[in-house]
KEMAR-803503 format. One record per residue (C-alpha): chain; x negated, y negated, z. Coordinates in pm, 1 decimal, decimal comma, always signed. Each point is the difference from the previous one (the first is absolute). Layout:
# KEMAR-803503
<A <X Y Z>>,
...
# end
This chain:
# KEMAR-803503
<A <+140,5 -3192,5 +14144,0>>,
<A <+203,8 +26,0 -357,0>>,
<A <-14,1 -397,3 +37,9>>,
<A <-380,1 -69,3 +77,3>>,
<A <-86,8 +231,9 -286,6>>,
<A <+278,8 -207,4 -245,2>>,
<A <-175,6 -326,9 +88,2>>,
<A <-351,9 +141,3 -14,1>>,
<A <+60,7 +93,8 -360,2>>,
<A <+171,0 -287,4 -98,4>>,
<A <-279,4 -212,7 +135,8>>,
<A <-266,2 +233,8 -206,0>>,
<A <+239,0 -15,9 -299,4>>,
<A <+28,6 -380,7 +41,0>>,
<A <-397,1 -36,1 +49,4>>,
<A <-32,9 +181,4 -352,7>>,
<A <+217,9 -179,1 -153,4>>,
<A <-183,6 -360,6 +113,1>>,
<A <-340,5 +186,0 -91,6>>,
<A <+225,2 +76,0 -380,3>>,
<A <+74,0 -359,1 +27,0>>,
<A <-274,1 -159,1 +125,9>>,
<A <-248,0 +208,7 -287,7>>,
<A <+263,0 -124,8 -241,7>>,
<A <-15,1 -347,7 +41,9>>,
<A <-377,0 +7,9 +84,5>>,
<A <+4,2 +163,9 -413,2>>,
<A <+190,7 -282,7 -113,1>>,
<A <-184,3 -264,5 +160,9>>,
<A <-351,0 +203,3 -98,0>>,
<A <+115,2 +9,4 -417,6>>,
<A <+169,8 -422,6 +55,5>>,
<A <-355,4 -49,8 +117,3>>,
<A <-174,3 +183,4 -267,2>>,
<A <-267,4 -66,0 -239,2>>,
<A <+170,7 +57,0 -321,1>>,
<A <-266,8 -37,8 -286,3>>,
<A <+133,2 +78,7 -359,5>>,
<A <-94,3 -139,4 -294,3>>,
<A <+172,8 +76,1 -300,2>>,
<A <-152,9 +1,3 -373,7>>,
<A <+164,3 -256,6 -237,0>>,
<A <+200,7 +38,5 -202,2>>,
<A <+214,7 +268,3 +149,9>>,
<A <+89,1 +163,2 -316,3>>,
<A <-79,1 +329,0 -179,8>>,
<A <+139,5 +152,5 -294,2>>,
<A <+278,5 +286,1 -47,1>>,
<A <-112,4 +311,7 +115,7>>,
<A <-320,0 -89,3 +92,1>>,
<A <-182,4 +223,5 +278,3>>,
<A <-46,4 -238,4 +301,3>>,
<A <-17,4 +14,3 +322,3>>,
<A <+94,5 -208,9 +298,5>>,
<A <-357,5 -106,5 +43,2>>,
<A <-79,0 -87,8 -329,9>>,
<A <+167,5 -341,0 +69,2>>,
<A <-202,6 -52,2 +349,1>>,
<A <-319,6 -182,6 -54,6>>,
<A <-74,4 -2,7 +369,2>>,
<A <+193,1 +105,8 +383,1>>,
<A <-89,2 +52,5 +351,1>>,
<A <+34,4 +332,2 +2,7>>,
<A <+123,3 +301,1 -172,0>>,
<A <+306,0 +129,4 -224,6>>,
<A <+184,1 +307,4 +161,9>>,
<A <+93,8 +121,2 -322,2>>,
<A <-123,2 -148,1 -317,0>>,
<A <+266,6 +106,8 -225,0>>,
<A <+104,6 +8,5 -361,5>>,
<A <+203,1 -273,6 -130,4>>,
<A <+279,2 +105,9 -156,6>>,
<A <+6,9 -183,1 -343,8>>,
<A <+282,6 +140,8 -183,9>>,
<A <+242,6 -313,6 +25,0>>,
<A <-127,4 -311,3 -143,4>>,
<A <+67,1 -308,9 +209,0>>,
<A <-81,1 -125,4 +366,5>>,
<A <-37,0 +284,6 +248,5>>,
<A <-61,8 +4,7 +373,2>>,
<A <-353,9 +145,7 +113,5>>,
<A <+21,3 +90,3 +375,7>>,
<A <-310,1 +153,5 +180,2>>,
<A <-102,9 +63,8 +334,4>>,
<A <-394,0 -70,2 +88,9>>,
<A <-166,5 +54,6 +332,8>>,
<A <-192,3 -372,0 +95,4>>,
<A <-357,9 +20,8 +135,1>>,
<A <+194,2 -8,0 +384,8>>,
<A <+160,0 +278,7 -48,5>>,
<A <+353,4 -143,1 -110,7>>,
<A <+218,9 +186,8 -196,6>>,
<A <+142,7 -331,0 -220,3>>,
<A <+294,3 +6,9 -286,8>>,
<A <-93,3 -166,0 -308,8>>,
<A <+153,4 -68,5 -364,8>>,
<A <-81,2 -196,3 -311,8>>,
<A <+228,5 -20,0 -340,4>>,
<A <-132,0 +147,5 -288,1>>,
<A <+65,0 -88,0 -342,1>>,
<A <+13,5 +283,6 -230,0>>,
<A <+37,7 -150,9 -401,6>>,
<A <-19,6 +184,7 -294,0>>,
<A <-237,5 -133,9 -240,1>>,
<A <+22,2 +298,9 -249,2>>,
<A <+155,2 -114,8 -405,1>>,
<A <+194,1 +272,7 -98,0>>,
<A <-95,7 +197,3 -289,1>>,
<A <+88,0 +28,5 -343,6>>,
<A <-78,0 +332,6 -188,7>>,
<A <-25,4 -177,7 -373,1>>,
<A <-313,7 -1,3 -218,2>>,
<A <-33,9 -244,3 -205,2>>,
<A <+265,5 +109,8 -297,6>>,
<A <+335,3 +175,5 +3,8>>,
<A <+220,9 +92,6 -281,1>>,
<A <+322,0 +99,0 -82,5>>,
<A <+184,1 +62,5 -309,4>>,
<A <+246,0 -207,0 -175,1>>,
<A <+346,8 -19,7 +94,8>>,
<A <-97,5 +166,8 +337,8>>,
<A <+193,0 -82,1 +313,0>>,
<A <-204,9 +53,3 +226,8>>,
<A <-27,9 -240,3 +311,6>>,
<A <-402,4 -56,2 +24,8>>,
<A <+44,7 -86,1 +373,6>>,
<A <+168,0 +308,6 +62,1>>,
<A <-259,9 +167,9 -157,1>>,
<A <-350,0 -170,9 +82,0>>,
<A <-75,9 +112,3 +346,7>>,
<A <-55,1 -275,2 +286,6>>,
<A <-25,7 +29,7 +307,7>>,
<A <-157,9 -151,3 +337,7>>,
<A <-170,0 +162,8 +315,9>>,
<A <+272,6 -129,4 +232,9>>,
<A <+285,1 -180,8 -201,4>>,
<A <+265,3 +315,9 -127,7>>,
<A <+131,5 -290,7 -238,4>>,
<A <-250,5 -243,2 -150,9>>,
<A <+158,6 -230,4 -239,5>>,
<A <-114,4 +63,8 -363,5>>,
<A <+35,3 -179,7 -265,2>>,
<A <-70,9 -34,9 -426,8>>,
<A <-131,3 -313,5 -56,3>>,
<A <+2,4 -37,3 -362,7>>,
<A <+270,1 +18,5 -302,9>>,
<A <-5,7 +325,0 -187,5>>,
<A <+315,8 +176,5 -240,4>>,
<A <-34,4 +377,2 +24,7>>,
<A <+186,6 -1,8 -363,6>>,
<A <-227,8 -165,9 -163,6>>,
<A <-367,5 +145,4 -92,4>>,
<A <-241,0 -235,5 +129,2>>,
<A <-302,7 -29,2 +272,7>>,
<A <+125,6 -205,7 +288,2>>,
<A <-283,5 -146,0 +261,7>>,
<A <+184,5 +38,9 +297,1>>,
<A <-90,9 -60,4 +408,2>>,
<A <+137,1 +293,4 +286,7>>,
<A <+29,6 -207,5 +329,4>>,
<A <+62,0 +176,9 +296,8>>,
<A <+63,3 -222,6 +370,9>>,
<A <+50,0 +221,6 +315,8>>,
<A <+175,2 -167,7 +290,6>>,
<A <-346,5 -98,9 +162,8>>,
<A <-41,8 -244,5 -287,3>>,
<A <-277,8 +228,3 -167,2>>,
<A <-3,0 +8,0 -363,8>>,
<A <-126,7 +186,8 -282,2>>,
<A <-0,9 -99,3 -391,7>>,
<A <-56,5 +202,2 -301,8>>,
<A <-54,3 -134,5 -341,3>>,
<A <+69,6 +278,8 -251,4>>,
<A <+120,5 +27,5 -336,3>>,
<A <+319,2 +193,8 -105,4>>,
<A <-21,0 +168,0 -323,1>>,
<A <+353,5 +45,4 -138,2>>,
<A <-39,5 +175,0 -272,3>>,
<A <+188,0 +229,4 -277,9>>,
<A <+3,1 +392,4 +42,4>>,
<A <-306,0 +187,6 -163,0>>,
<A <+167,1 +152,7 -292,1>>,
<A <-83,9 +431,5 -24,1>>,
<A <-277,0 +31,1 -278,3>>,
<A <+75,2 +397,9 -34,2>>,
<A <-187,1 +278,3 +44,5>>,
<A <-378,3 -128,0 -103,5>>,
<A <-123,3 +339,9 +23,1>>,
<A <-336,1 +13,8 +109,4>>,
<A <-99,3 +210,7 +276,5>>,
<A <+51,7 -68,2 +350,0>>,
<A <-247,8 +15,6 +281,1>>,
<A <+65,5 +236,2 +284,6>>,
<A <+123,2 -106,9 +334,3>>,
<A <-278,3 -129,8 +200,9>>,
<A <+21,9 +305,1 +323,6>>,
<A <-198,4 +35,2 +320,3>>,
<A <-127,6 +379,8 +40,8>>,
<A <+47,4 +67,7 +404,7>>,
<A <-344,0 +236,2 -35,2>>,
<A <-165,2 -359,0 -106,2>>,
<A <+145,4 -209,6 +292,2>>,
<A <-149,3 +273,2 +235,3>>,
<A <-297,9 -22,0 -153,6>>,
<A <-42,4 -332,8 +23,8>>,
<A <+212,4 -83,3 +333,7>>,
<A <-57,7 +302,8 +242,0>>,
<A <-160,4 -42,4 +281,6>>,
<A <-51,0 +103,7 +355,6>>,
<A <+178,1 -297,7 +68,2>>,
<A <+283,1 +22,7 -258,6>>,
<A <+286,5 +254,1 -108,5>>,
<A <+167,3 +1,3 -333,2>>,
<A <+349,7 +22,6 -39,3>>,
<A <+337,0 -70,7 -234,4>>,
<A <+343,1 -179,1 +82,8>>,
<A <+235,1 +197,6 -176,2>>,
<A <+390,3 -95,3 -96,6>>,
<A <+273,3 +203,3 -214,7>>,
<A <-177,8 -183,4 -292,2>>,
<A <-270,9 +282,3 +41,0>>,
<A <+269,0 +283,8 -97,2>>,
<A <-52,2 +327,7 +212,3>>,
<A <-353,0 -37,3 +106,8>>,
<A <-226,7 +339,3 +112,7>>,
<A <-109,1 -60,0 +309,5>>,
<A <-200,1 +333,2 +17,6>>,
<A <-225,5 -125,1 -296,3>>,
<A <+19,8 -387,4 +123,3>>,
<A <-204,9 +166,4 +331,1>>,
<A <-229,1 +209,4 -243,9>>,
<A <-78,9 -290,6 -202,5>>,
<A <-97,6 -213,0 +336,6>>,
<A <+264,5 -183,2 +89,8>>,
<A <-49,5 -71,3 +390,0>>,
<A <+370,4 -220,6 +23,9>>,
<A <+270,6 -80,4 -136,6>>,
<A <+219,6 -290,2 +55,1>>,
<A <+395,4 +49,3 -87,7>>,
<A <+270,5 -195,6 -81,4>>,
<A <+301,8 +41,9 +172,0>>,
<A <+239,4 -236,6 -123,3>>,
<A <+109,6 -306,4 -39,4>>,
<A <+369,5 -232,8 +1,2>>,
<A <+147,7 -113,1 -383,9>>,
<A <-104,9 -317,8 +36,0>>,
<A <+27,3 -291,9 +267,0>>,
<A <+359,0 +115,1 +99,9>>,
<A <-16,0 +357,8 -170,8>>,
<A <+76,0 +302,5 +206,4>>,
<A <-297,3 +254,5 +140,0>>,
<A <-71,6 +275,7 -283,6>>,
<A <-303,7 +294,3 +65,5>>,
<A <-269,9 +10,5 -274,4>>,
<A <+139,0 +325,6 -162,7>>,
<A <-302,1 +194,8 +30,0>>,
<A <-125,1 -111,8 +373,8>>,
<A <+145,8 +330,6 +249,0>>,
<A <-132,6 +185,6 -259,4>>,
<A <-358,0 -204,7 -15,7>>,
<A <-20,5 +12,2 +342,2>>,
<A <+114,2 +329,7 +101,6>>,
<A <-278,0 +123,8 -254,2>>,
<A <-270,1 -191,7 +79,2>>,
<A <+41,7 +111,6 +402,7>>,
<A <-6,7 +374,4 -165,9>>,
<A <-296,9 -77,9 -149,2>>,
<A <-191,3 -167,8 +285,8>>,
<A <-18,6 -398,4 -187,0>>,
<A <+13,4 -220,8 +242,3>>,
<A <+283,4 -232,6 -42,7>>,
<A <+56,7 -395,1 -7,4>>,
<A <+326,2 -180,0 -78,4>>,
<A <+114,1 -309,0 -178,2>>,
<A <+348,4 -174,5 -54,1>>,
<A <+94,6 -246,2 -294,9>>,
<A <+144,1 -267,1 +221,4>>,
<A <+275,7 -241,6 -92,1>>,
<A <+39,5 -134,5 +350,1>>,
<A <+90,2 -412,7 +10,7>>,
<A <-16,3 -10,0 +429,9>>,
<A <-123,9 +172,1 +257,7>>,
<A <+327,1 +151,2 +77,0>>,
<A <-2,8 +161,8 -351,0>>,
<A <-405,7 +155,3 +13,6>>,
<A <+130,5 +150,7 +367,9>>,
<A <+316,2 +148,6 -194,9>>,
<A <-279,2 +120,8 -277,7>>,
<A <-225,3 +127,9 +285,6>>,
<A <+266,9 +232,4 +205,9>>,
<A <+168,1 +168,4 -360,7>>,
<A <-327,6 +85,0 -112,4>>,
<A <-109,9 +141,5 +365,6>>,
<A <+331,8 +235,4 -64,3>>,
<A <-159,9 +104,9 -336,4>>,
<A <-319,6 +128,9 +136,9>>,
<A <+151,1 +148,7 +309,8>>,
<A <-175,7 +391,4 +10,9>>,
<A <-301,3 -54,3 -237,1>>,
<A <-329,9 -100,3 +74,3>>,
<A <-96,9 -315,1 -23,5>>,
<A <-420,2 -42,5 +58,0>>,
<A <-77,9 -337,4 -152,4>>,
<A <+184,0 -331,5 +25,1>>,
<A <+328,5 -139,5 -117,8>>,
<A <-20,6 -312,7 -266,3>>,
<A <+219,2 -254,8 -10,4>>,
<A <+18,0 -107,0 -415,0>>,
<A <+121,2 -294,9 -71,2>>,
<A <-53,8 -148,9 -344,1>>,
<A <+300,1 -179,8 -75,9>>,
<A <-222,8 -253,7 -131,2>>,
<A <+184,6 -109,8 -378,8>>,
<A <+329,4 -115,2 +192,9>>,
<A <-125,3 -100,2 +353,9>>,
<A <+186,3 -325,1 -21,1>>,
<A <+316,5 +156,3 +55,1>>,
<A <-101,7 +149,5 +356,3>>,
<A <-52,7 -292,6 +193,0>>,
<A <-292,8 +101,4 +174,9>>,
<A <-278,2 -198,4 +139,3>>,
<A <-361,7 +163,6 -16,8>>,
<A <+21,6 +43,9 +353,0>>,
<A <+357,3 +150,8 -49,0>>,
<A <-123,1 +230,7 -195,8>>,
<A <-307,9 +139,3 +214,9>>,
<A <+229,2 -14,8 +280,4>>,
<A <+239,3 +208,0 -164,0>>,
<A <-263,2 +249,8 -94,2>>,
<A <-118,7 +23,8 +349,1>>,
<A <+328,1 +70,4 +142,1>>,
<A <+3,6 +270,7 -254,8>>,
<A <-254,7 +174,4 +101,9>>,
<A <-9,5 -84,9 +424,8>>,
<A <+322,1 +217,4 -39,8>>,
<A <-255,2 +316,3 -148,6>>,
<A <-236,5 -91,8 +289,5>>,
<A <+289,9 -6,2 +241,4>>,
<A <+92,2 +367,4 -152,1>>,
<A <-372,0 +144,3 +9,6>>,
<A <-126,5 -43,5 -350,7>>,
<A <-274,8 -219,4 -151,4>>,
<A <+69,2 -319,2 -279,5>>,
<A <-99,5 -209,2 -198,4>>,
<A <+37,9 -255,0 -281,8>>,
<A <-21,3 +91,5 -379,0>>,
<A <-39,9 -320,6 -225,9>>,
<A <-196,4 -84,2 -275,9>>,
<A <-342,9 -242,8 +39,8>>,
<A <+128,6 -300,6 -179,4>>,
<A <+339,1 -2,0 +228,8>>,
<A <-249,3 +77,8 +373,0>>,
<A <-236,2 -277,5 -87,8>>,
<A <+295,2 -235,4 -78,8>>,
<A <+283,4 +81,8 +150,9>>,
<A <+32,5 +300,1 +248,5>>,
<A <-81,3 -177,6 +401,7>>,
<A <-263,9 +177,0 +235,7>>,
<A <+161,2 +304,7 +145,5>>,
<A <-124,3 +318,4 +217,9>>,
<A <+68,5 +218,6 -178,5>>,
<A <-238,8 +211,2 -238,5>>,
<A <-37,0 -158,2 -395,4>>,
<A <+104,6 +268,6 -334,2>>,
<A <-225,6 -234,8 -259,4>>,
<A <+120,0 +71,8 -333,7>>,
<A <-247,2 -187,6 -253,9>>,
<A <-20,0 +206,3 -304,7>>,
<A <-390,6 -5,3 -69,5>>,
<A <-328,3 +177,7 +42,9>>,
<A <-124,6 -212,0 +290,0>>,
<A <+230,7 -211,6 +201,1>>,
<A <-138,8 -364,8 +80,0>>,
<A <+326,1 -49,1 +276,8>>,
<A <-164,5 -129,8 +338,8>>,
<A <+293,6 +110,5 +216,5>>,
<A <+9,4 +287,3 +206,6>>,
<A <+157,3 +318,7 -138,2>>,
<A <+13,0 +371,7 +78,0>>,
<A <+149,9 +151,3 -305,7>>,
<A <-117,5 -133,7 -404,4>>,
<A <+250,1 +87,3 -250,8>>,
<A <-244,9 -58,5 -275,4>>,
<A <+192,7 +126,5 -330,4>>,
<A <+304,2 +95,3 -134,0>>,
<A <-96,8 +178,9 -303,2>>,
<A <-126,2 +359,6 +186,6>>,
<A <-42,4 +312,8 -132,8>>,
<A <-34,4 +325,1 +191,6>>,
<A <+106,8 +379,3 +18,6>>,
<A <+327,4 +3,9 +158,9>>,
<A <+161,7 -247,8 -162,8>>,
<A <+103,5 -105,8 -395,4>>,
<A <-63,0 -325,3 -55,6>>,
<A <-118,5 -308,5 +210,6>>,
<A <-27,7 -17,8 +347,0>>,
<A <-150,4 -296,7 +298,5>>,
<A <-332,5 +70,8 +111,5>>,
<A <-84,2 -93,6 +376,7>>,
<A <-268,8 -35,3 +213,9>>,
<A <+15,0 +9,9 +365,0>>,
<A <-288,6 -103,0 +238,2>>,
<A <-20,9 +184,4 +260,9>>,
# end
């Protein structure tokens, strides 16, 4: 009996198997047999860090993508495009194409059309004019032009810059070397006053239903009354909490943040943060990321964390691509999203229209004027530095944020 069951289940296991089989090769025979219609767009290229999909390189097929993914465009080069797409049988078929991704982009050189410099200075003007290129962490730059920094003298020069893609960018400018203004004294006329921003005016003007007025606020501010800051209006504050000594420095706390922040929880002010970055990789902004998360550890923290980067006057010595950079800032801040708390991205307009990539993180604008003209998208306007209000002796930021 044990043996007629044993060869009644091995016959029912070998039937499945030959069903397993026979489906198998009746696949194979149904996708070698299949219409495959794809036609691809030419040429097959797009440019670095473009947003494409796989179908925007299909001009027509037989059928439809599974999933129409997003190219990933980070690497310049050829790259493999592989897709599955469901023909108008009913086949499941595997496809691919190769994609050219290029980079197109000159890099950028942050010179106006003059520069000057003393005489006898030794300063290295290609250490010192910025350039720099949206892919390329090392574009070759280059003086074109002969100039003596020890002897006075205009010199019509030209700033080439060639990334590795073949892009280039030229300059003309002029260098001024020229001999020290000499001190005329003491003329003694009167002095106009500082120019200042009065924080009741910027409400007036600013507050909305829409809008909430705030400060950033560093040990530059001295010890700050946050009891009269919240009497006078202020809906936020947004506190430094440190920074490195330079690229390689070590970590040092602003000297007046535990107290800033411990005071401005007492007081019911919302709080934002921002660090004065350094960082040269993304390795670095991560280090930057975690000691600060240490610093804030028991205080609340309402409003985002900004990355501040504006290393701008010796950029040239961190070997950083534009997209190094953003990526670097992003990695920043994903580790404050990993931990629970908001970010986002403080930079000037000049430097987001120009240099800073696309990122998802929220925008701090600063553009010190009565009406910004930047077209980006921002959440916070730091729109002076010169602020006055009770609280605090002397100048302080002024910020909007949009709700």
């Amino acid at each position: 009996m044990k043996k007629k069951i044993l060869i009644i289940a091995s016959i029912i296991v070998l039937s499945a198997l030959g069903i397993i089989v026979g489906l198998k090769l009746y696949r194979n025979y149904q996708i070698k047999h299949a219409v495959i219609i794809v036609e691809l767009k030419e040429p097959l290229e797009t440019e670095f860090l473009s947003k494409v999909k796989v179908s925007d390189f299909i001009t027509n097929i037989n059928g439809k993508i599974v999933n129409d993914y997003e190219i990933n465009t980070k690497n310049i080069g050829e790259k493999k495009v592989k897709f599955t797409y469901i023909n108008d049988d009913n086949i499941k078929i595997n496809q691919e194409y190769t994609l050219t991704i290029k980079d197109t982009t000159a890099p950028i050189v942050w010179l106006s059309g003059s520069y000057s410099v003393n005489v006898g200075s030794n300063i290295n003007l290609l250490d010192k004019i910025m350039c720099g290129d949206n892919y390329d962490a090392n574009p070759v730059c280059e003086i074109i032009g002969d100039y003596d920094m020890n002897t006075a003298n205009t010199y019509p020069l030209t700033f080439k810059a060639t990334d590795s893609s073949g892009n280039v960018t030229e300059k003309k400018f002029n260098l001024y070397v020229r001999k020290p203004a000499s001190s005329s004294g003491n003329s003694g006329g009167s002095s106009s006053p500082a120019p200042r921003t009065e924080f009741s005016d910027v409400i007036k003007n600013y507050k909305t239903a829409n809008t909430e007025i705030g400060l950033d606020i560093s040990e530059f501010q001295g010890d700050v009354d946050y009891n009269k800051l919240k009497e006078a209006g202020v809906e936020f504050v947004i506190l430094r909490v440190g920074s490195t000594r330079g690229i390689k420095g070590d970590y040092f706390v602003d000297k007046k943040f535990h107290d800033n922040i411990k005071k401005a929880n007492e007081a019911g002010i919302p709080v934002g943060i921002y660090f004065y970055s350094y960082a040269d990789s993304k390795e670095k902004a991560i280090k930057d990321a975690k000691w600060l998360l240490n610093e804030i550890k028991g205080y609340k923290v309402d409003l985002p964390i900004a990355f501040d980067w504006e290393n701008w006057s010796f950029y040239n010595e961190f070997n950083l691509s534009f997209f190094g950079l953003t990526d670097m800032a992003n990695a920043f801040l994903d580790t404050f999203k990993a931990a629970g708390y908001e970010g986002m991205l403080y930079s000037s307009k000049a430097y987001l229209e120009q240099i800073w990539l696309e990122t998802s993180y929220p925008v701090w604008l600063a553009h010190y004027t009565k009406q910004t003209n930047y077209q980006g998208k921002y959440s916070y306007w730091q729109l002076c530095s010169d602020g006055r209000v009770a609280g605090i002796n002397g100048n302080v930021d002024i910020d909007i944020r949009y709700k």
